[in-house]
TIVEX-121242 format. One line per field, with one value per residue: x, y, z of N, C-alpha, C in turn; residue number from 1. Coordinates in nm, 2 decimals. Layout:
BEGIN
npx (X  ...)
npy (Y  ...)
npz (Z  ...)
capx (X  ...)
capy (Y  ...)
capz (Z  ...)
cpx (X  ...)
cpy (Y  ...)
cpz (Z  ...)
vexvo (NUM  ...)
END
This chain:
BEGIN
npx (7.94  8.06  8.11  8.30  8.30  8.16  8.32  8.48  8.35  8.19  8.41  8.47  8.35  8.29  8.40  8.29  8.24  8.00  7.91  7.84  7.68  7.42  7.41  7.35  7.11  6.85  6.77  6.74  6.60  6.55  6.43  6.11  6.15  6.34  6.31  6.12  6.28  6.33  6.46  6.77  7.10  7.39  7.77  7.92  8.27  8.24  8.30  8.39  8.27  8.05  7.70  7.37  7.22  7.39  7.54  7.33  7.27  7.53  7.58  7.43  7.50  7.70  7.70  7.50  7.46  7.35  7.09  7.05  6.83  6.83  6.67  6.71  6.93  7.20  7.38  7.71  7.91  8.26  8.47  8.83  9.06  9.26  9.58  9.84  10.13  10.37  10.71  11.03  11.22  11.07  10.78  10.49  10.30  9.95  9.73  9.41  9.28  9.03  8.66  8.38  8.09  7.85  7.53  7.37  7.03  6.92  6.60  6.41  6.42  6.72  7.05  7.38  7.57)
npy (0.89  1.06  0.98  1.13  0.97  0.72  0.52  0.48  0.32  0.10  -0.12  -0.35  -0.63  -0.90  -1.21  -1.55  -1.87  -1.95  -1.65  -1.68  -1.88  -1.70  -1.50  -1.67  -1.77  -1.65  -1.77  -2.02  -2.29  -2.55  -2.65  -2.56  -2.40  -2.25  -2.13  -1.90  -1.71  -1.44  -1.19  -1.09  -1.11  -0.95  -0.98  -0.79  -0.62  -0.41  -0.06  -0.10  0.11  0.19  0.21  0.06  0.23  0.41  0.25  0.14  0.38  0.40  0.19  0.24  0.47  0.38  0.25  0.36  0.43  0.15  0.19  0.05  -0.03  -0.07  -0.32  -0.46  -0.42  -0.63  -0.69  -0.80  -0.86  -0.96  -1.14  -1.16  -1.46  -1.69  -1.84  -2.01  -2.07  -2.30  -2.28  -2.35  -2.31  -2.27  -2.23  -1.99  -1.73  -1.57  -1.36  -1.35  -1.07  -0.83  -0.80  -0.59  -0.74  -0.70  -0.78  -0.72  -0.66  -0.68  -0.54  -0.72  -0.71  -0.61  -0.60  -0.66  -0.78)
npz (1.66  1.38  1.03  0.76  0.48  0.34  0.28  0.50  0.71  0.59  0.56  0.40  0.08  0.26  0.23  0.24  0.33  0.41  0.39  0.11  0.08  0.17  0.04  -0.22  -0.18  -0.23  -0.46  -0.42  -0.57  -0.41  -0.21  0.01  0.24  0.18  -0.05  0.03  0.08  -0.05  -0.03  -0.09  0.03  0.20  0.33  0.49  0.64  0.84  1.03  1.39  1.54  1.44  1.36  1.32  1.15  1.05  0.88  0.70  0.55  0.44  0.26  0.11  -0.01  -0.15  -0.32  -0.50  -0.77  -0.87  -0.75  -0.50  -0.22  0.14  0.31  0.59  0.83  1.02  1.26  1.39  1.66  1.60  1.84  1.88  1.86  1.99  1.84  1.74  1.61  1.56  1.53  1.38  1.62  1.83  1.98  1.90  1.96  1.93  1.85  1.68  1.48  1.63  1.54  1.31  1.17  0.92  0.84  0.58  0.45  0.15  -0.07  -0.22  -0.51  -0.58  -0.65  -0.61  -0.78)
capx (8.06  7.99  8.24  8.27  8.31  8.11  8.42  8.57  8.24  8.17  8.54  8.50  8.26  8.34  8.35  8.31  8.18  7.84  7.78  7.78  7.57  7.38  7.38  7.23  6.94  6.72  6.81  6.72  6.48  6.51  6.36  6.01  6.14  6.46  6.22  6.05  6.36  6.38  6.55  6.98  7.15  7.54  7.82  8.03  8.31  8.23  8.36  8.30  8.24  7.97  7.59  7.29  7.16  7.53  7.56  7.27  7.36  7.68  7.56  7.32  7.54  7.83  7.61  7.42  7.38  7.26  6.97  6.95  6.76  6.83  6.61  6.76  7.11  7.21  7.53  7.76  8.11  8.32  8.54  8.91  9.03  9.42  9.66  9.92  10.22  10.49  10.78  11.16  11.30  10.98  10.64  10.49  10.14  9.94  9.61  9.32  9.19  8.80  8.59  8.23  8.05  7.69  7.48  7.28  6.96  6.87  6.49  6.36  6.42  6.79  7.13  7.49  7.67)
capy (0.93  1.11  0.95  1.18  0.92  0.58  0.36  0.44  0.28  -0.02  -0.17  -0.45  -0.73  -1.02  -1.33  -1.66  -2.01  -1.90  -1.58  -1.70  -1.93  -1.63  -1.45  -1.75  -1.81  -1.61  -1.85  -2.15  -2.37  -2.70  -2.62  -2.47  -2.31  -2.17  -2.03  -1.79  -1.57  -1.35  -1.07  -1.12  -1.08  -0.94  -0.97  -0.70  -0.57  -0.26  -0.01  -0.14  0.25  0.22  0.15  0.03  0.37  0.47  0.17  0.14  0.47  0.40  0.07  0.33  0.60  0.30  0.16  0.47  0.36  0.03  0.25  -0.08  0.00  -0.16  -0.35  -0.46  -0.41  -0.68  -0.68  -0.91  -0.82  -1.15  -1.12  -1.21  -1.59  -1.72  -1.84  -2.10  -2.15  -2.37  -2.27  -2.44  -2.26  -2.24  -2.19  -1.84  -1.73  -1.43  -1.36  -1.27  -0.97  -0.85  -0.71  -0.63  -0.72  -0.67  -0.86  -0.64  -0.76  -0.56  -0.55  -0.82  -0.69  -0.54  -0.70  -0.61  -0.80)
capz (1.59  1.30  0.97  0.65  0.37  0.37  0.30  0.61  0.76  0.55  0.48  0.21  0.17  0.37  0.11  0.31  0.26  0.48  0.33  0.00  0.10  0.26  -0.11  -0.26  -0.09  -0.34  -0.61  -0.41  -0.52  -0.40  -0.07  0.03  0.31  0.13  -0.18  0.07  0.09  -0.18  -0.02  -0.07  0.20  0.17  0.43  0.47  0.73  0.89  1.12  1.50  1.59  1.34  1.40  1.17  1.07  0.93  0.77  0.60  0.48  0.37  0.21  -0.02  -0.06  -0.23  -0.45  -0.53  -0.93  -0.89  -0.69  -0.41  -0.10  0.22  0.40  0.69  0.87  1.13  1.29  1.49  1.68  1.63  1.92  1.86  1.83  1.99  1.74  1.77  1.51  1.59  1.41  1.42  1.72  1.94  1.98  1.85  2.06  1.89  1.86  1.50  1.52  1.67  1.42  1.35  1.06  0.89  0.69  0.52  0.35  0.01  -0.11  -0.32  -0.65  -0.59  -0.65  -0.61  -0.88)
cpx (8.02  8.17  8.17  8.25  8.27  8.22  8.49  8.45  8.23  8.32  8.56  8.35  8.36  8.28  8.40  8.21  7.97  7.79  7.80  7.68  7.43  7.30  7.29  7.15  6.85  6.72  6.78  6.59  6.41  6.45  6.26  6.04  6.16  6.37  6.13  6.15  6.38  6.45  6.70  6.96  7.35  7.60  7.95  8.11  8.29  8.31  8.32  8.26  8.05  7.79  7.53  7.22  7.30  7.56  7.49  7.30  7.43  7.64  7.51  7.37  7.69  7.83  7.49  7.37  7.33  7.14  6.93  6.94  6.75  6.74  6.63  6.90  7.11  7.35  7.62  7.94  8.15  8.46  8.70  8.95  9.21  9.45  9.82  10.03  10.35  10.63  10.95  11.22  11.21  10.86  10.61  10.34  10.11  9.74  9.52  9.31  9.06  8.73  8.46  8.21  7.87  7.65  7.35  7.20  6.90  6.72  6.55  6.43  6.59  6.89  7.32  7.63  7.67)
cpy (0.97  1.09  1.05  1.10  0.74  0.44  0.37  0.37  0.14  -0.02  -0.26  -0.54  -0.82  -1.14  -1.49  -1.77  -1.96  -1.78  -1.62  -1.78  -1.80  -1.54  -1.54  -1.81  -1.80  -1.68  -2.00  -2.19  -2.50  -2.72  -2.57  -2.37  -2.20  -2.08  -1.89  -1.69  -1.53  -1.21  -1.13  -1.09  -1.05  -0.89  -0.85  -0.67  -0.49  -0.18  -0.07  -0.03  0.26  0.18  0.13  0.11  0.43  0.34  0.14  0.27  0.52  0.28  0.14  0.42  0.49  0.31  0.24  0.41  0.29  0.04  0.15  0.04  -0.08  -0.20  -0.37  -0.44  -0.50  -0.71  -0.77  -0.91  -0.99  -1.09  -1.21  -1.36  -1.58  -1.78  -1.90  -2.19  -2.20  -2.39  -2.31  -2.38  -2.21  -2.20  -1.99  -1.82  -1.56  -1.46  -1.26  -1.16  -0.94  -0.74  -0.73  -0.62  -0.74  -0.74  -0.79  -0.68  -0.65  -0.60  -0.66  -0.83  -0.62  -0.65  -0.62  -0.65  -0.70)
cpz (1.44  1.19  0.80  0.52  0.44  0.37  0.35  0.74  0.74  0.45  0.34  0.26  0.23  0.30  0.24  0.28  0.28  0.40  0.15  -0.01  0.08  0.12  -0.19  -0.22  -0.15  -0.42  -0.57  -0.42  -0.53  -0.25  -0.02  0.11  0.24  0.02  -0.11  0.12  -0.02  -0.18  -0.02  0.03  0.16  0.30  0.44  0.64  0.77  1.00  1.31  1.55  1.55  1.40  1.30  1.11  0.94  0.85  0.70  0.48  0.41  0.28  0.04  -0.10  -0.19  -0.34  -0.50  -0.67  -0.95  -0.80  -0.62  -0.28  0.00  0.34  0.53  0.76  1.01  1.16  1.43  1.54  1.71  1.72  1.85  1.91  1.89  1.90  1.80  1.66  1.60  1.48  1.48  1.53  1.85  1.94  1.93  1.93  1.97  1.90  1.68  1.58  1.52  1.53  1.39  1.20  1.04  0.82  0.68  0.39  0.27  0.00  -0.24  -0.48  -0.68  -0.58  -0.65  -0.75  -0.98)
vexvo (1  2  3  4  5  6  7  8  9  10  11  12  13  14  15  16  17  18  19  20  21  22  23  24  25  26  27  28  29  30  31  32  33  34  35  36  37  38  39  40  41  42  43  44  45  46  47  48  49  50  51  52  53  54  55  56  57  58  59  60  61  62  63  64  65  66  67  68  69  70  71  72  73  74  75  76  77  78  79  80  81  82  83  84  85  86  87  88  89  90  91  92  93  94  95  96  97  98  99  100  101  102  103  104  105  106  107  108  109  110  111  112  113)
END
């Protein structure tokens, strides 16, 4: 599928307990393992259409000025989740929505903030 503009590709990032973790990794160093990652790593939504050639792509073409270069693109469809409020007149049943996201790992020396 061929998309004209990169931010209908890569939607937002995706800020959660794990990838911030995920982000500071390079900064860790109370751990031998943890000190041997020095590439980031940033979590973003993407299109599920999308694959890891257009998103790297789109990752490069965003953030064009801060000239980062993406090492890797790895990507994971999180299938939808049921959903169960109970509200004063009877149960409600629904369902999250499915969606695929990337965690895209920048070279060594490159940073998004």
């Amino acid at each position: 599928m061929k998309f004209s503009d990169p931010h209908k590709i890569v939607k937002r990032r995706h800020i959660t307990e794990k990838a911030t973790t995920l982000e500071n990794l390079k900064n860790a160093e109370s751990n031998p393992s943890l000190r041997r990652c020095l590439n980031p790593k940033y979590v973003f939504i993407v299109d599920p259409k999308a694959n890891k050639q257009q998103i790297k792509e789109a990752v490069e073409e965003i953030y064009r000025e801060k000239n980062v270069k993406v090492r890797a693109v790895n990507t994971v469809n999180v299938k939808s989740k049921p959903t169960r409020r109970v509200r004063s007149r009877g149960k409600t049943h629904g369902k999250k929505s499915a969606f695929k996201k990337a965690i895209v790992t920048l070279e060594p020396k490159d940073t998004l903030e």
